[in-house]
N, C-alpha and C positions, 0 to 999 in steps of 0.2 A: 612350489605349491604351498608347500609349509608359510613359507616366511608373507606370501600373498593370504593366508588365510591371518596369521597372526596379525597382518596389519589391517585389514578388514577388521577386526574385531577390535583392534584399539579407539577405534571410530564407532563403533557398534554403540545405541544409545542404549544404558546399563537397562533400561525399563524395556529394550525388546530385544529380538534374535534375529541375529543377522544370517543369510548364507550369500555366499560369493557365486554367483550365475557364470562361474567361469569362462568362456568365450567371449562371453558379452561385454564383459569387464564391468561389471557393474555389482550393486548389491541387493539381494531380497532383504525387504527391512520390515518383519514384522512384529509392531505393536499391537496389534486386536485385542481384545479383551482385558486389557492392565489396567482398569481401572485411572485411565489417564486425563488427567484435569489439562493438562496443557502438551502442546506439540512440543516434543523432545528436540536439541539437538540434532541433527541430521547432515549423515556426509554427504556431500558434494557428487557421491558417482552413484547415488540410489538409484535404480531402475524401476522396483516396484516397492512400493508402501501402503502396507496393511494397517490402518488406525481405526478401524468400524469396531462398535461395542466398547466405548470408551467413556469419558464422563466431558468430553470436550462441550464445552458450549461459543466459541469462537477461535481464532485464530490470529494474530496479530500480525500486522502489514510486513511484510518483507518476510515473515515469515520463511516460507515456501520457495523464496527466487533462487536461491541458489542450487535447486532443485532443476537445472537444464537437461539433464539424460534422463528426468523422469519418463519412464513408458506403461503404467500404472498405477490407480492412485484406486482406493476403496476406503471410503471415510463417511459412509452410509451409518447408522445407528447409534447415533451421539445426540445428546439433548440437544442441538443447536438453537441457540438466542438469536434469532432472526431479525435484531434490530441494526441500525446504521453500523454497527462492528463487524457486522459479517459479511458487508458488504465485499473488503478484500479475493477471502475468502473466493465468494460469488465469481467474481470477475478472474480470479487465477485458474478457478475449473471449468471456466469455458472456455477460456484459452488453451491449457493444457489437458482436458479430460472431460470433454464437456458428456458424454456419455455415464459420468461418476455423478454429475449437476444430479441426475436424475433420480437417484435413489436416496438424495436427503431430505428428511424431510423437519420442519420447524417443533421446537417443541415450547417456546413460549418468545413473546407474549400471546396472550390468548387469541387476539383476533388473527394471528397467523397459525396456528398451531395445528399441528400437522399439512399444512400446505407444502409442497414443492417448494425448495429452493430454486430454483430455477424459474420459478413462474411468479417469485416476487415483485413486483414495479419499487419504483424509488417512493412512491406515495406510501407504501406498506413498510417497507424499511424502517422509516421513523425519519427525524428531521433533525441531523447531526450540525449541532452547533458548535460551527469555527471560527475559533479567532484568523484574523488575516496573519498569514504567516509572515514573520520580522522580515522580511527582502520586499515584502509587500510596501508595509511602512517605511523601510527606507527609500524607496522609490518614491512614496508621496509626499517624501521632509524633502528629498533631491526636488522632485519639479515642485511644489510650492516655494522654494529659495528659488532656484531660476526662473519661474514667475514673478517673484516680487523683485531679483535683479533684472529683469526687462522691463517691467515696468518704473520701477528707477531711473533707470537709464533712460525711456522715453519723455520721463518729466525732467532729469538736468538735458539732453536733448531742445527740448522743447523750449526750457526757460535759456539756453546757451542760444538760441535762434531767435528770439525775443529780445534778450540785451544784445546780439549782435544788429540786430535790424536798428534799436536805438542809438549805438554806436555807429552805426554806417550815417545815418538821418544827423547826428550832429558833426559830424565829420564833412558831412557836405555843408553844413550850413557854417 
């Protein structure tokens, strides 16, 4: 129990208090009120995570995934910035907590501010401009080359059917 609790807590993020749910094999991971700008660190076998009353204003993508045995999440009272970055966010707590969607609410920009997360549309989000991701462009340099070698190929095609026809025409004659 000892050496289970030590190593729980080698994992524990320095900014909150871990307890080990013993059975469960899991960890209560509570951050609530730390004054926390950004989501910590986090083991891999959290069951519940307390982050409400924090200073979080979004969340960054991947954040959260490794968070599989999560069975609780409370991340209610945090400024959240309700524009295309929280989007992540959004869509990780409908899938795993969609019951938590509910008690967030927006704290800027204005015209969402204090709305539901959860009742935002992509129109209200804002309009996140992306560049096309590098696999994108290489796939358009791939088929614009194998477009200009097909069509290559149909014009010496084209002209090798043309001198042969002349070739055949003076050959008979």
């Amino acid at each position: 129990s000892l050496l289970f609790h030590t190593t729980q807590t080698e994992v524990c993020p320095p900014s909150c208090s871990c307890k080990p749910l013993g059975e469960m094999k899991g960890l209560h991971i509570d951050c609530s009120s730390r004054k926390l700008t950004e989501v910590p660190a986090l083991p891999v076998n959290t069951k519940r995570l307390y982050l409400q009353n924090n200073s979080l204003t979004s969340v960054p993508p991947g954040a959260l995934d490794s968070l599989r045995s999560l069975e609780e999440v409370k991340i209610f009272d945090n400024p959240w910035n309700c524009d295309c970055h929280i989007l992540y966010l959004k869509l990780w707590l409908e899938d795993i907590s969609a019951h938590s969607l509910e008690n967030i609410r927006c704290a800027k920009p204005g015209p969402v501010r204090m709305k539901p997360l959860r009742q935002l549309t992509g129109n209200e989000l804002g309009i996140c401009k992306r560049l096309l991701p590098i696999k994108c462009l290489e796939f358009f340099w791939r088929d614009l080359i194998l477009i200009a070698g097909a069509i290559i190929t149909l014009i010496l095609v084209a002209w090798a059917l043309k001198f042969s026809k002349k070739l055949v025409c003076q050959i008979n004659l």
